[in-house]
C-alpha positions in Angstrom: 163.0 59.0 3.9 166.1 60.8 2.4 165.9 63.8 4.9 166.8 61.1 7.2 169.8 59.7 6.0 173.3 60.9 6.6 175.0 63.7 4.9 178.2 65.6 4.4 178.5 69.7 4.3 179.7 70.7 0.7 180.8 74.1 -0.2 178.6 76.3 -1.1 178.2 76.7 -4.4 180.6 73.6 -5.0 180.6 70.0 -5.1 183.2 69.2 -2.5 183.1 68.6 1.1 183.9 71.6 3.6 186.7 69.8 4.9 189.0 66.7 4.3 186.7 63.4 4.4 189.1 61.6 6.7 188.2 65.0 8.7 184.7 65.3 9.1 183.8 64.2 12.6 180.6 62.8 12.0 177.3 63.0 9.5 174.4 64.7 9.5 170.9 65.2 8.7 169.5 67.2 6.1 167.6 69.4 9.0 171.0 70.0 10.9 172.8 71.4 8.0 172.2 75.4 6.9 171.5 75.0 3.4 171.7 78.6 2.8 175.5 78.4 3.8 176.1 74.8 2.4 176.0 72.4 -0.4 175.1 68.9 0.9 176.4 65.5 -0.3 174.5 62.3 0.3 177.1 59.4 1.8 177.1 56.6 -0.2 177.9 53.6 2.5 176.6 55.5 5.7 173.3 55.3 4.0 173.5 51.4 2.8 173.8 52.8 -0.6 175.2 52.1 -4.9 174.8 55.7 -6.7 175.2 55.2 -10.3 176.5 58.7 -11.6 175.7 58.9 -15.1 177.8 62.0 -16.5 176.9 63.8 -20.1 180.3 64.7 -20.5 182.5 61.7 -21.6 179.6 60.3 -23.4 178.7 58.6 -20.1 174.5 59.7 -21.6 175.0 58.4 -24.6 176.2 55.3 -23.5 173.2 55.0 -21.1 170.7 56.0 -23.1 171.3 53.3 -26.0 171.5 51.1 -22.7 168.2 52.4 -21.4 166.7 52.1 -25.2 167.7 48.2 -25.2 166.2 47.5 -21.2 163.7 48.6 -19.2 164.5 51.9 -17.7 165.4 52.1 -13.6 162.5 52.5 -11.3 164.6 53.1 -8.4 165.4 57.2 -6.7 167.0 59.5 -9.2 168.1 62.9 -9.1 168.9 65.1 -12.1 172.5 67.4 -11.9 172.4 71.3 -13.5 174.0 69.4 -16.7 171.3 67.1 -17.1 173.0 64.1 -15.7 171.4 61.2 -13.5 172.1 60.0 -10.1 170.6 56.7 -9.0 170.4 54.8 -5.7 170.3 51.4 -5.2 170.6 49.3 -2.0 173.8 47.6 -1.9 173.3 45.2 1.2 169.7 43.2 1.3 168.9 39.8 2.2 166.8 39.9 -1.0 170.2 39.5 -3.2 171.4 36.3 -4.2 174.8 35.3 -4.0 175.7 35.9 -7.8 174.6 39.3 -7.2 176.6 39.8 -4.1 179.3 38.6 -5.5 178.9 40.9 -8.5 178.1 44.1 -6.1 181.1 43.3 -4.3 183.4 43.3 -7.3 182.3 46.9 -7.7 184.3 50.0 -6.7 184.4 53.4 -5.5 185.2 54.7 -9.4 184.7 56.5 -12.1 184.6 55.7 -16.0 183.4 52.1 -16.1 182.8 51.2 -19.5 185.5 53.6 -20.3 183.1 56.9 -20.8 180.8 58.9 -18.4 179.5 56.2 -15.9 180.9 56.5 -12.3 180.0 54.3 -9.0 179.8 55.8 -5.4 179.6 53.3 -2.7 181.8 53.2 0.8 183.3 56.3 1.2 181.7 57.8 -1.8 178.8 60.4 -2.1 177.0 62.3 -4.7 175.6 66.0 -4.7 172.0 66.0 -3.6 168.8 68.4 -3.8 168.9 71.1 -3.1 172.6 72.3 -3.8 173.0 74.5 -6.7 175.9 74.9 -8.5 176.2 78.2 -10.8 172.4 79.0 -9.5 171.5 75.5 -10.9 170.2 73.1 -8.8 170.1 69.2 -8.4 166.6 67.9 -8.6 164.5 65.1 -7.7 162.9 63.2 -10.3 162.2 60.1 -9.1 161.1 60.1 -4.7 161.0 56.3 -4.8 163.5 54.9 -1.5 166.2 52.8 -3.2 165.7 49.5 -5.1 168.0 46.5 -5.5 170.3 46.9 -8.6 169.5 44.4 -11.1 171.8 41.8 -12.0 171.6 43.2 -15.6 172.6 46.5 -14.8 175.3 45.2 -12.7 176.4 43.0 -15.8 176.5 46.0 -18.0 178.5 48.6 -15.4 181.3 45.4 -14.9 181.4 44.7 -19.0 184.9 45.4 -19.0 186.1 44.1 -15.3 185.0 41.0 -17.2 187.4 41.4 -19.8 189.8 40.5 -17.3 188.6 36.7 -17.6 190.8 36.7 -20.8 193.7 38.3 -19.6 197.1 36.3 -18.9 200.5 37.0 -19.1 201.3 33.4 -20.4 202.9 33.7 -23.3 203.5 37.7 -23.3 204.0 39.6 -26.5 208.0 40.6 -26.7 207.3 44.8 -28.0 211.6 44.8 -29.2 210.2 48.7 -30.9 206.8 50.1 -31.7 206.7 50.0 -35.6 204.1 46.4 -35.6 202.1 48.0 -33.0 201.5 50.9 -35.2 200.6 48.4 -37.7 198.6 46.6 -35.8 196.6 49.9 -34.4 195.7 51.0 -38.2 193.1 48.3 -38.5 191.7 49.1 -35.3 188.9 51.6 -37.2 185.7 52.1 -35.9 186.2 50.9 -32.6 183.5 50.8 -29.9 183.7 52.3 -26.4 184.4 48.7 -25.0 187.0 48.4 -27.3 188.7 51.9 -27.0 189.0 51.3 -23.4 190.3 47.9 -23.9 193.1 49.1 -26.2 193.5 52.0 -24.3 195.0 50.3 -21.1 196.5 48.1 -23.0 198.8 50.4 -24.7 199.4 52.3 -21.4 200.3 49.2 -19.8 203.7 48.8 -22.8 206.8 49.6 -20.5 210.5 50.6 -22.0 209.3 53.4 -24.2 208.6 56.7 -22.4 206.1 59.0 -23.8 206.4 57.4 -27.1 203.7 54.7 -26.3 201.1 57.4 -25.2 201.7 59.5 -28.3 201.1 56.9 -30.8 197.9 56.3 -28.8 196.8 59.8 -29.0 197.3 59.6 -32.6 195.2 56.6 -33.0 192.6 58.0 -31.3 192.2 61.0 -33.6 191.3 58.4 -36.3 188.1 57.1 -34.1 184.6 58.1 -34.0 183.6 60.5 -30.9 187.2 61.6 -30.4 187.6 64.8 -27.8 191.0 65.9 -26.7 189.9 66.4 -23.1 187.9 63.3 -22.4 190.8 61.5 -24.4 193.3 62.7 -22.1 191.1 61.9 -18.8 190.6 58.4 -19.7 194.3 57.9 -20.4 194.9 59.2 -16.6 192.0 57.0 -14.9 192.5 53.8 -16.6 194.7 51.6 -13.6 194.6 48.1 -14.7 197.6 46.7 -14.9 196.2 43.2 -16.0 195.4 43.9 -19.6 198.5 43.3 -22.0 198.9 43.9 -25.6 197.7 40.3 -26.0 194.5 41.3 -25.6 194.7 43.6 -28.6 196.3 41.0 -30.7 193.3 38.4 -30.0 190.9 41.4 -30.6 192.8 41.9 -34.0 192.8 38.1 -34.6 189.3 37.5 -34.2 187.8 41.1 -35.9 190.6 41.9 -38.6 192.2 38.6 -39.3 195.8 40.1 -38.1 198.3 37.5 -38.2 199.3 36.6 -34.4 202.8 35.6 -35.7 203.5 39.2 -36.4 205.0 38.7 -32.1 207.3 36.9 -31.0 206.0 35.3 -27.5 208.2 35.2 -24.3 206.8 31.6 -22.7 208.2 31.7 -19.1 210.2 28.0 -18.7 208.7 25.4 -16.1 209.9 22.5 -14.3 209.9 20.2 -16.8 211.9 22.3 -19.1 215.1 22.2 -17.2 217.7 20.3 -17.8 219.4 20.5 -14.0 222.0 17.4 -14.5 224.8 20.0 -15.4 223.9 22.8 -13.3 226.6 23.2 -10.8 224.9 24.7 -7.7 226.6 27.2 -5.6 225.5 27.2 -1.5 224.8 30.9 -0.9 225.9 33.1 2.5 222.6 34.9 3.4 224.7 37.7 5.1 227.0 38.8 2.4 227.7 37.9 -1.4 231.0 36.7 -1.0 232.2 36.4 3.1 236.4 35.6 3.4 235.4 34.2 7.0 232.7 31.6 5.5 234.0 28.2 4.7 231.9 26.9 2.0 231.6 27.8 -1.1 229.6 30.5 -2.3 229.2 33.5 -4.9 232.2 35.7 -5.7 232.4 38.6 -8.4 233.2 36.6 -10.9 230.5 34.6 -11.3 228.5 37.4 -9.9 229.6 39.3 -13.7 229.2 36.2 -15.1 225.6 35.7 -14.0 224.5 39.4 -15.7 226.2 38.8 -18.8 224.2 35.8 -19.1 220.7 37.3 -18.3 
């Protein structure tokens, strides 16, 4: 079944495609490709599939292993890498999937480091090393022949723990950050965090504006105080995480709930509605959509005064 599905030429000896993706003019089988000159990678949406990439660096198998220990492991096509990491395929479009698990396979992306460690999705454009490329004389094996299953909707809960996290994100009632000395505070009863957590806080953090560097290297000092710190991995999280959703509100109702931390360490900026406004005395000015201020236009409009005026104020 597999030697039937459409694949890419990889270097040899590599794991990256002989040419530009947006280049390659069309996909082949396994039969078409010289695999004494070539690598091959198997095309994740070509080929209908999800391939779960479970890394051992990044502590992507030990995350999976204490998630294999607590469920039943995947009966579904898996190939081993020369490390000793996993590759499974799952179907991603069936008529057998129910619309919560659409709608959960939909919210999942061409990535890597979900769950903030070692545990990376291919799907669309996506594709993953097969058998029998060999990196370093080391080659990817099959350990598992079965054709592709459906992905569980426990397995797709698990991969998405953190998307979910964004359920209890706002920006309602921000945290004002005037200098970093409470967030250091706050980030010294953050001990023993887990990798949920560390990835939480992490993007957070990164997502503080106004302070340069400074924010990143209080991070990287807090994360030498955690359990499973590695300089490289530490670093490659901090450059993958993206989500610009999380605030530092999310850390304070972490510390809240786990340490106690007093909220009213903050101040909160609550944006004004409607309601709020007292317009009565508000003298409105009719603006000229061509110009600022316009000597030809007759009514009255904004001119530098109250221009200045208008920036002092804000």
């Amino acid at each position: 079944m597999f030697n039937e599905m459409n694949y890419i030429k990889l270097c040899k000896n590599k794991k990256t495609p002989i040419s530009k993706f947006k280049d390659l003019k069309h996909h082949l089988q396994l039969t078409e490709i010289n695999l004494n000159l070539y690598n091959v990678g198997i095309l994740a949406g070509a080929n209908n599939l999800l391939i779960l990439d479970i890394d051992i660096k990044n502590d992507g198998m030990k995350e999976w292993l204490k998630y294999t220990s607590e469920n039943n492991e995947i009966d579904t096509r898996q190939h081993i890498t020369p490390s000793g990491g996993f590759h499974y395929f799952f179907l991603e479009q069936d008529i057998r999937y129910n619309d919560v698990e659409n709608k959960l396979i939909s919210r999942l992306k061409n990535k890597s480091l979900y769950r903030g460690v070692g545990v990376d999705m291919r799907k669309g454009n996506g594709y993953s090393v097969a058998p029998p490329s060999a990196v370093d004389g080391l080659k990817y094996k099959v350990l598992n022949d079965k054709g592709p299953q459906l992905i569980t909707k426990q397995l797709l809960d698990w991969i998405l723990e953190f998307e979910d996290e964004k359920q209890d994100k706002t920006r309602t009632n921000e945290i004002i950050i005037l200098n970093l000395d409470k967030v250091k505070m706050v980030l010294k009863y953050m001990n023993n965090t887990t990798s949920k957590e560390w990835h939480i806080i992490t993007t957070a953090l990164k997502n503080i504006n106004g302070f340069g560097d400074e924010v990143k290297e209080i991070w990287k000092k807090w994360s030498k105080t955690q359990e499973g710190y590695n300089k490289e991995n530490n670093k490659k999280i901090w450059n993958n995480t993206t989500d610009n959703t999380i605030n530092f509100n999310v850390i304070i109702n972490m510390a809240t709930k786990k340490y106690k931390i007093s909220v009213e360490l903050f101040s909160t900026f609550k944006p004004l509605i409607n309601e709020e406004l007292e317009t009565g005395n508000i003298k409105k000015i009719t603006m000229n959509n061509k110009y600022i201020y316009d000597e030809k236009y007759e009514n009255e409009q904004m001119t530098q005064q109250i221009f200045v005026l208008l920036i002092v104020l804000r």
